[in-house]
TORMI-403111 format. One record per residue (C-alpha): residue number from 0; residue in one letter; x, y, z. Coordinates in nm, 2 decimals, padded with zeros to 4 digits, always signed. Each point is the difference from the previous one (the first is absolute). Layout:
BEGIN
+-------+--------+--------+--------+--------+
: fivex : koltor :      u :      v :      w :
+-------+--------+--------+--------+--------+
:   NUM :      A :      X :      Y :      Z :
...
+-------+--------+--------+--------+--------+
***
This chain:
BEGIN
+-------+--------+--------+--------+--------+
: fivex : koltor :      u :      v :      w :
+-------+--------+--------+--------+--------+
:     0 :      X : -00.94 : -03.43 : +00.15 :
:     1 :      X : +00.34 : +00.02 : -00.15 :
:     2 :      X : +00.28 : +00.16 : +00.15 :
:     3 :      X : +00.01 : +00.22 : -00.26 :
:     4 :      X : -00.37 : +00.10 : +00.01 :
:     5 :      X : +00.04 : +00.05 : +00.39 :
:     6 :      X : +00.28 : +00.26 : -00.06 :
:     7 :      X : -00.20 : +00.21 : -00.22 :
:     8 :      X : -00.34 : +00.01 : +00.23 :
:     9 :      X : +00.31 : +00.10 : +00.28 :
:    10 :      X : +00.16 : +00.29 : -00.24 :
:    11 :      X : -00.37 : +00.14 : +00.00 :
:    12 :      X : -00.08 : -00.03 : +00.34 :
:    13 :      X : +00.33 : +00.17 : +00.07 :
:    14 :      X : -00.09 : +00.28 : -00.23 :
:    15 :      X : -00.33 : +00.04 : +00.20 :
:    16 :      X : +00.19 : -00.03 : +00.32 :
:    17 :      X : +00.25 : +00.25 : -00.06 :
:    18 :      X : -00.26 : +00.27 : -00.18 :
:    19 :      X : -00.22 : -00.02 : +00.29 :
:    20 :      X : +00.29 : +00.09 : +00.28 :
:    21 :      X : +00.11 : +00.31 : -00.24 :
:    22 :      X : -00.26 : +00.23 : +00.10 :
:    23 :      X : +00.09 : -00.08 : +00.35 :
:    24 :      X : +00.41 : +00.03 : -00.09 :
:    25 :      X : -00.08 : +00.34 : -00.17 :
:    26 :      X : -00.18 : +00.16 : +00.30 :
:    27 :      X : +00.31 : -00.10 : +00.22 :
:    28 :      X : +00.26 : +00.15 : -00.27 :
:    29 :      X : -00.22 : +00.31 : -00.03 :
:    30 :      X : +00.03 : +00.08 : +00.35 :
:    31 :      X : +00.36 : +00.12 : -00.13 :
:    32 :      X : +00.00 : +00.03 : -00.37 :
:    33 :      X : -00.23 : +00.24 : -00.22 :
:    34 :      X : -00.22 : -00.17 : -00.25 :
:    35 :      X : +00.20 : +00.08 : -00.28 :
:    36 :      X : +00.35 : -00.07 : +00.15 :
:    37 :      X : -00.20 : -00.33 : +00.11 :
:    38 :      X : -00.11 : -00.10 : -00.36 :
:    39 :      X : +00.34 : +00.11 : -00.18 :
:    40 :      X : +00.21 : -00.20 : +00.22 :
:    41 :      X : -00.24 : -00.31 : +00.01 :
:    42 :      X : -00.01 : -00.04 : -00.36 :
:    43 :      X : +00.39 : +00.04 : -00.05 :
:    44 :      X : +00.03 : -00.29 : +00.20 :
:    45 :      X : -00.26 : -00.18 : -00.22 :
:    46 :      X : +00.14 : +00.12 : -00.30 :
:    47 :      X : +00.34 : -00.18 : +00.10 :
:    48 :      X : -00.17 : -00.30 : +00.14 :
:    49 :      X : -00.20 : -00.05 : -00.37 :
:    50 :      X : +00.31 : +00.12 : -00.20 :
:    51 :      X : +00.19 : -00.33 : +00.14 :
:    52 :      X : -00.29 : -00.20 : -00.07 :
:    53 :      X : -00.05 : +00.07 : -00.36 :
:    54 :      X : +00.37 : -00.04 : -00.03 :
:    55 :      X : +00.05 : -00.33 : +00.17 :
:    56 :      X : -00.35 : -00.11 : -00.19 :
:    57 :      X : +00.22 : +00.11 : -00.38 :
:    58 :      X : -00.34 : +00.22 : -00.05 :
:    59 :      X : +00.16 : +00.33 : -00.02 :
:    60 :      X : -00.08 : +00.20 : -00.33 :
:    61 :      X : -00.04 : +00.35 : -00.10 :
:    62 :      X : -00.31 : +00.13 : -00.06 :
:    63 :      X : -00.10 : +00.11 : -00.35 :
:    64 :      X : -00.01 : +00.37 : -00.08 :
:    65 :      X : -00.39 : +00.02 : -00.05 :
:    66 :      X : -00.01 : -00.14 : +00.39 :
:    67 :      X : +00.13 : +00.22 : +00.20 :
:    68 :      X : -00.25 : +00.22 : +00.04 :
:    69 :      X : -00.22 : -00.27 : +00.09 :
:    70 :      X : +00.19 : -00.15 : +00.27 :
:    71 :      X : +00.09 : +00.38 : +00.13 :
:    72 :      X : -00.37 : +00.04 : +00.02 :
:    73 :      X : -00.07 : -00.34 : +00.20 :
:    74 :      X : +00.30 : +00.13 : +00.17 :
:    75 :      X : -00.20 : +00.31 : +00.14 :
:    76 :      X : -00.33 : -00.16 : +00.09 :
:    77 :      X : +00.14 : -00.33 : +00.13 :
:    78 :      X : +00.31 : +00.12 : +00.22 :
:    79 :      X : -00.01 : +00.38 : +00.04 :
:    80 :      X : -00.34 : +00.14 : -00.01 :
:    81 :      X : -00.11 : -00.33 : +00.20 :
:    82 :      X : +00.25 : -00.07 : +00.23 :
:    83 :      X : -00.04 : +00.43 : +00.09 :
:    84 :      X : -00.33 : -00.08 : +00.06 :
:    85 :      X : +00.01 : -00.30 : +00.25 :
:    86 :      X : +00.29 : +00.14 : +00.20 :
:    87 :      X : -00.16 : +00.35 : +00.07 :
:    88 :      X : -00.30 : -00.18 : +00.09 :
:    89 :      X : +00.16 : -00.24 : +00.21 :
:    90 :      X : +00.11 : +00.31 : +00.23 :
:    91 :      X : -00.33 : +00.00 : +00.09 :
:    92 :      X : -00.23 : -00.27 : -00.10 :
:    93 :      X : +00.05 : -00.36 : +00.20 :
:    94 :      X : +00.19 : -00.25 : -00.14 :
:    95 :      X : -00.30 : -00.28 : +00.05 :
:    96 :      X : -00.24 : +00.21 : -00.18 :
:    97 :      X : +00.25 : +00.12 : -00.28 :
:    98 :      X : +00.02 : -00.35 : -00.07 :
:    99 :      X : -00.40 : -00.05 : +00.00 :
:   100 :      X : -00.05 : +00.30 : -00.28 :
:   101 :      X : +00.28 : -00.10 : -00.19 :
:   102 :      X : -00.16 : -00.36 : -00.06 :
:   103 :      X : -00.26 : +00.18 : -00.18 :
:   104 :      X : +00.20 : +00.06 : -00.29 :
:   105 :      X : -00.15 : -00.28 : -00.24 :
:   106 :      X : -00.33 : +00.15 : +00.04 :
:   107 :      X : +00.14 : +00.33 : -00.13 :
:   108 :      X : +00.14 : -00.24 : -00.29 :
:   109 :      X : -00.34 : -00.19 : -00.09 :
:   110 :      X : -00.18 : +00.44 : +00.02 :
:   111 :      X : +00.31 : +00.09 : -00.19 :
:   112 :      X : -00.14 : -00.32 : -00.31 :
:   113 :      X : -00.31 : +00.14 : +00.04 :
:   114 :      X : +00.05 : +00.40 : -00.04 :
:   115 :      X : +00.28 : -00.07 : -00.28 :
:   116 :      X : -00.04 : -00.31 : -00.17 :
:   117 :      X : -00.41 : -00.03 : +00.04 :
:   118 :      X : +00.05 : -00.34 : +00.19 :
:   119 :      X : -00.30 : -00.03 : +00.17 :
:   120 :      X : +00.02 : -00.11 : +00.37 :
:   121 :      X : -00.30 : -00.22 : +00.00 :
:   122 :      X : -00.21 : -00.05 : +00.32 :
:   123 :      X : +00.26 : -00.19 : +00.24 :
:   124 :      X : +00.28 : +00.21 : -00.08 :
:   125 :      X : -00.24 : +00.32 : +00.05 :
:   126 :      X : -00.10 : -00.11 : +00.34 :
:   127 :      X : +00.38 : -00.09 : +00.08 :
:   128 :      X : +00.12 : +00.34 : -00.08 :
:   129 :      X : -00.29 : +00.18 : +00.22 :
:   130 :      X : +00.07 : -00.28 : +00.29 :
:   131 :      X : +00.37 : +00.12 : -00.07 :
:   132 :      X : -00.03 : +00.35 : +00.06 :
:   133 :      X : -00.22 : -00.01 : +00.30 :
:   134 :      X : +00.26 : -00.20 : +00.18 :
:   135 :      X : +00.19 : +00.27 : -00.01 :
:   136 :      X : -00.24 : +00.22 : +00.11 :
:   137 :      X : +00.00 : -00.25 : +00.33 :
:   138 :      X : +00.38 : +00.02 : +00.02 :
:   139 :      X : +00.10 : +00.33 : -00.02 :
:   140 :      X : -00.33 : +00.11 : +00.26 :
:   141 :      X : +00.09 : -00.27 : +00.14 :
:   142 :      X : -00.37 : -00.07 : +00.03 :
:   143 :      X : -00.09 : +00.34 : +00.14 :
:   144 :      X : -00.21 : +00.14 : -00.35 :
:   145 :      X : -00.05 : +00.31 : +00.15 :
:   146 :      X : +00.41 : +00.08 : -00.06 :
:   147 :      X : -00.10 : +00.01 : -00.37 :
:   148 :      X : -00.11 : +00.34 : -00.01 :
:   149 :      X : +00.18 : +00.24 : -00.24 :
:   150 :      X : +00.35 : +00.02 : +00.11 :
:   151 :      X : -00.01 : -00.31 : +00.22 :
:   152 :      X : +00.03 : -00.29 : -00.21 :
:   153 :      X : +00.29 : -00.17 : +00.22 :
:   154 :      X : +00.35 : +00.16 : +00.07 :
:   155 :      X : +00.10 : +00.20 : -00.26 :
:   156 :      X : +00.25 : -00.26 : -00.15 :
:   157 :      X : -00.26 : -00.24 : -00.09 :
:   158 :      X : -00.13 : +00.21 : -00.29 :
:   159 :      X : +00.34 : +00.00 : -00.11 :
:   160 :      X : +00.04 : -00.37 : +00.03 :
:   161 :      X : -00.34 : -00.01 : -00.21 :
:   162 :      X : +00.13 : +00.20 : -00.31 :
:   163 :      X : +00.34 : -00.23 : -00.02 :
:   164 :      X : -00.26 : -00.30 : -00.01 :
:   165 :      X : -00.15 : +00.12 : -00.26 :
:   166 :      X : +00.32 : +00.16 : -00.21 :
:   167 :      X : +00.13 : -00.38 : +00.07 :
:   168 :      X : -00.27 : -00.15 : -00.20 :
:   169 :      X : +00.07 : +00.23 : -00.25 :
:   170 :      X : +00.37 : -00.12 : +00.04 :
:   171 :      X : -00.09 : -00.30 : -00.06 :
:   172 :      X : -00.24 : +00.00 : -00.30 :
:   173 :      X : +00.29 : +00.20 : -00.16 :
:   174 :      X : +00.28 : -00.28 : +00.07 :
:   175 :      X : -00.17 : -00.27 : -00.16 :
:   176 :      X : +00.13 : +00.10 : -00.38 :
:   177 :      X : +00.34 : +00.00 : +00.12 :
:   178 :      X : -00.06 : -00.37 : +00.21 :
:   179 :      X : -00.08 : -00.13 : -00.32 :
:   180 :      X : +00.32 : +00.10 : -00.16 :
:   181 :      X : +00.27 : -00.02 : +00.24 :
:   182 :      X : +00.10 : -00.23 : +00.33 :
:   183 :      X : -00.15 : +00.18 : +00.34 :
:   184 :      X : +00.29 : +00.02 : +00.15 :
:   185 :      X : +00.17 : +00.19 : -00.24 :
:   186 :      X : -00.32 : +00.21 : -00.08 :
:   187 :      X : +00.00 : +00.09 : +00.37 :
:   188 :      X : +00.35 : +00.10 : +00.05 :
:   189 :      X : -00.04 : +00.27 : -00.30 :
:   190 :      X : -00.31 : +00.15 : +00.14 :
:   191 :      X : +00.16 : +00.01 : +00.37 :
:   192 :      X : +00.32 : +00.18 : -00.18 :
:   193 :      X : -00.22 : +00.25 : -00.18 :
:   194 :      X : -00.20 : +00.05 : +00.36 :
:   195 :      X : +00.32 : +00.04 : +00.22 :
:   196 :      X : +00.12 : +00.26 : -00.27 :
:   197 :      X : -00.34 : +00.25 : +00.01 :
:   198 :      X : +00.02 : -00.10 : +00.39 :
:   199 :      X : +00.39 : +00.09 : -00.03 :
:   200 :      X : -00.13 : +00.35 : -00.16 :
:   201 :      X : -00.19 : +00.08 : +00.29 :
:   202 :      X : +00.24 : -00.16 : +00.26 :
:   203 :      X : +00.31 : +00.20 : -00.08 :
:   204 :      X : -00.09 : +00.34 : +00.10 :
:   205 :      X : -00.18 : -00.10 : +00.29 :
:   206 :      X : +00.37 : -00.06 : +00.21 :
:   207 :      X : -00.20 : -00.34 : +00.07 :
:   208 :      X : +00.39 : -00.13 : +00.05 :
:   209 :      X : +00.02 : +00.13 : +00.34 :
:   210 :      X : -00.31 : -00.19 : +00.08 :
:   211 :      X : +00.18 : -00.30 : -00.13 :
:   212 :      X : +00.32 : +00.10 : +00.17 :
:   213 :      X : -00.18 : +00.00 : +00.36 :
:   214 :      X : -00.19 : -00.32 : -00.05 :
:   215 :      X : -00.02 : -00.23 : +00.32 :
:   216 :      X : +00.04 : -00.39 : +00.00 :
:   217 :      X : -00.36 : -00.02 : +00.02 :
:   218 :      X : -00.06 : +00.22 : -00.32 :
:   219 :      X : +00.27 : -00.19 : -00.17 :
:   220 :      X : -00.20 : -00.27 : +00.06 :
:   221 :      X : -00.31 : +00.11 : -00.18 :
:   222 :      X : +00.16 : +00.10 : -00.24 :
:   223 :      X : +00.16 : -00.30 : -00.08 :
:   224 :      X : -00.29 : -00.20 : +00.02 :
:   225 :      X : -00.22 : +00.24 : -00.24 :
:   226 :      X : +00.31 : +00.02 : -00.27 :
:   227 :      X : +00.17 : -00.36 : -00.02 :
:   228 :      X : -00.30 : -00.18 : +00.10 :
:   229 :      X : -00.34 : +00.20 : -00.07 :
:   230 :      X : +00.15 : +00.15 : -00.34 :
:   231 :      X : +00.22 : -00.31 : -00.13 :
:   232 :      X : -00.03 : -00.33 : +00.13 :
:   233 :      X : -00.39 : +00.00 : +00.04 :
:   234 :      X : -00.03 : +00.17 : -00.37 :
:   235 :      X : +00.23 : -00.31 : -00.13 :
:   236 :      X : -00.19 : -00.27 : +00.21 :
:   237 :      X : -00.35 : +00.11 : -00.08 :
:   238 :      X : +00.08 : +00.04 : -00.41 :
:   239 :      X : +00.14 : -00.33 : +00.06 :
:   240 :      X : -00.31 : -00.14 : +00.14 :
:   241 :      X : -00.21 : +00.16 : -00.28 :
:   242 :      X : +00.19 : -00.19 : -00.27 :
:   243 :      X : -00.06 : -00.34 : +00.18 :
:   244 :      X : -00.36 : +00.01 : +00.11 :
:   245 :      X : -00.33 : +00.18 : -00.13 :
:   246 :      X : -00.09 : +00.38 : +00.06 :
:   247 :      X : -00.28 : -00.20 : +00.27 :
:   248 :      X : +00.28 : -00.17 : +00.16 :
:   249 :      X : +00.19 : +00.26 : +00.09 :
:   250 :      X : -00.22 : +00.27 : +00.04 :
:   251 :      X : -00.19 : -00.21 : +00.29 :
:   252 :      X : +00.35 : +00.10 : +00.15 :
:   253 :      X : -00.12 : +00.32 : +00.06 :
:   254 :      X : -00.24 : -00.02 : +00.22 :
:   255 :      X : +00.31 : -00.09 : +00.24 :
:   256 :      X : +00.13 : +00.34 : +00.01 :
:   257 :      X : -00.24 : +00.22 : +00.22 :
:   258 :      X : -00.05 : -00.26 : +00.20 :
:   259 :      X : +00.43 : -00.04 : +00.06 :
:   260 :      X : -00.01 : +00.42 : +00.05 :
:   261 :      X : -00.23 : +00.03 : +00.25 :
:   262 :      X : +00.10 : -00.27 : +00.20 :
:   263 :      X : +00.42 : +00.13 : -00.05 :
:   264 :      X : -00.16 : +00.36 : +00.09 :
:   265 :      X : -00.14 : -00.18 : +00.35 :
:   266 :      X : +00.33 : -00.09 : +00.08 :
:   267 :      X : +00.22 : +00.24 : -00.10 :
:   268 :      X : -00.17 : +00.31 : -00.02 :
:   269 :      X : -00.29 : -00.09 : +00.27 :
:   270 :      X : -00.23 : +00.12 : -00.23 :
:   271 :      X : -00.39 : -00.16 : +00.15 :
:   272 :      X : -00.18 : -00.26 : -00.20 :
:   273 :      X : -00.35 : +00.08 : -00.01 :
:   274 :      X : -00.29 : -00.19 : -00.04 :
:   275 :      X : -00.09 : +00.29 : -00.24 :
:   276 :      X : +00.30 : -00.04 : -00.21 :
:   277 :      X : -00.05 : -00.38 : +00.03 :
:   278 :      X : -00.34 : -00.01 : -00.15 :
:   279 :      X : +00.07 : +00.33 : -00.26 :
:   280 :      X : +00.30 : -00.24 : -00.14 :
:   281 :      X : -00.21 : -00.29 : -00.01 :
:   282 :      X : -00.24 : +00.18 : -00.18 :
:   283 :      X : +00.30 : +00.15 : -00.24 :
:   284 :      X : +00.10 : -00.38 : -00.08 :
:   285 :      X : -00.30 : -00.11 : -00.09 :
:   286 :      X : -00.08 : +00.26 : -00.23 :
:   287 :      X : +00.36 : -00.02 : -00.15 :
:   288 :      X : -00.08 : -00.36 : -00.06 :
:   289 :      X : -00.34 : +00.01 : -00.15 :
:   290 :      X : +00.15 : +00.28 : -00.25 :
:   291 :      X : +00.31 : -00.24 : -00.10 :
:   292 :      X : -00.21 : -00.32 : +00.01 :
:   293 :      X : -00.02 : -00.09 : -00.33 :
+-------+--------+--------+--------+--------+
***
């Protein structure tokens, strides 16, 4: 393998890496931030982080008129509206199984070609989206079925982590007009600007400054690590990774990322690793993988 090759299977297992610790890096900074203070100062910092990039990268060009409500939209549903949604959640949902439900979101993708675009799932991709879905069942009862009785389908955060996987499949079936047209990097940094703005909308009135003003050096911390790292540099290193190798290639990557959260939430958080949540996000994988197979 060439030295080259080896740096671009690194940039992606980084990107896993550093997605997987930022469920557990947004519970700590919620313990003293509110979601939405959380989210708007987060995606400043990755706002500046991909600004430099696209600058230092000579990528940086102004959108045309007819795409601005596009990115403004992506904007919404890929920063605000999503990002809203896994930080409430996060409050009260675990990190590890966070991390379990959000793997789901290509099976939301493949229903998503089948409700919309009449792509029909076939037999093996059927079977991987109902193996899917019952792994979560197994995570967030953590094996206990009789928890999923109206009103007691997990902690009350996992149903919100459930709705941003799905509004991130539809993220992501919307982004792939403008992939085709413009370099990630610089597609990303416009949709984070238009998210931090609506986020900013929300933000200002809230007097989340005083929450930033009180900040400890373990909140900076989190913060930090979501903003420069989670928002910017894994965003750079995973579109990076995309150009060089196949959408196979790199999305085996993924499969990574639960895995890293729950065992970072063992550590840091104490949060218990089941046998339950084991075998529900064994279960998840292999129904992700028999859906993206192909």
């Amino acid at each position: 393998m060439s030295n080259s090759k080896l740096f671009v299977y690194l940039e992606a297992l980084f990107a896993v890496i550093v997605w997987g610790a930022s469920f557990v890096a947004s519970k700590v900074a919620l313990q003293e931030l509110s979601p939405t203070s959380l989210v708007w100062l987060r995606f400043l910092m990755g706002v500046i982080v991909l600004g430099i990039a696209v600058v230092l990268r000579k990528q940086f060009t102004l959108p045309e008129k007819r795409e601005w409500g596009y990115f403004a939209l992506l904007g919404v549903l890929g920063i605000t509206f999503h990002q809203w949604l896994q930080s409430n959640a996060l409050q009260t949902s675990e990190a590890g199984t966070s991390a379990w439900i959000v793997s789901t979101s290509p099976v939301f993708m493949a229903l998503l070609g089948w409700l919309l675009l009449k792509e029909a799932p076939g037999w093996t991709k059927s079977l991987g989206i109902l193996l899917a879905f019952f792994g979560v069942l197994v995570v967030v009862s953590r094996g206990d079925f009789g928890l999923l009785s109206i009103g007691r389908f997990g902690a009350p955060g996992d149903k919100l982590i459930m709705i941003s996987s799905v509004n991130w499949a539809v993220f992501s079936a919307l982004s792939r007009r403008g992939l085709r047209s413009h370099p990630a990097s610089l597609m990303m940094f416009y949709v984070m600007c238009f998210g931090w703005l609506f986020t900013s909308v929300i933000f200002l009135p809230a007097r989340g400054f005083l929450e930033i003003g009180s900040l400890t050096f373990d909140g900076w911390l989190g913060v930090a690590f979501l903003g420069i790292f989670c928002s910017g540099l894994a965003y750079i290193a995973w579109y990076d990774a995309l150009q060089a190798l196949t959408t196979a290639q790199t999305g085996a990557f993924l499969y990574i990322e639960p895995l890293v959260a729950v065992v970072i939430a063992f550590f840091i958080l104490g949060e218990a690793i089941s046998l339950a949540s084991l075998i529900g996000g064994a279960v998840i994988l292999f129904g992700v993988w028999l859906v993206n197979r192909n």
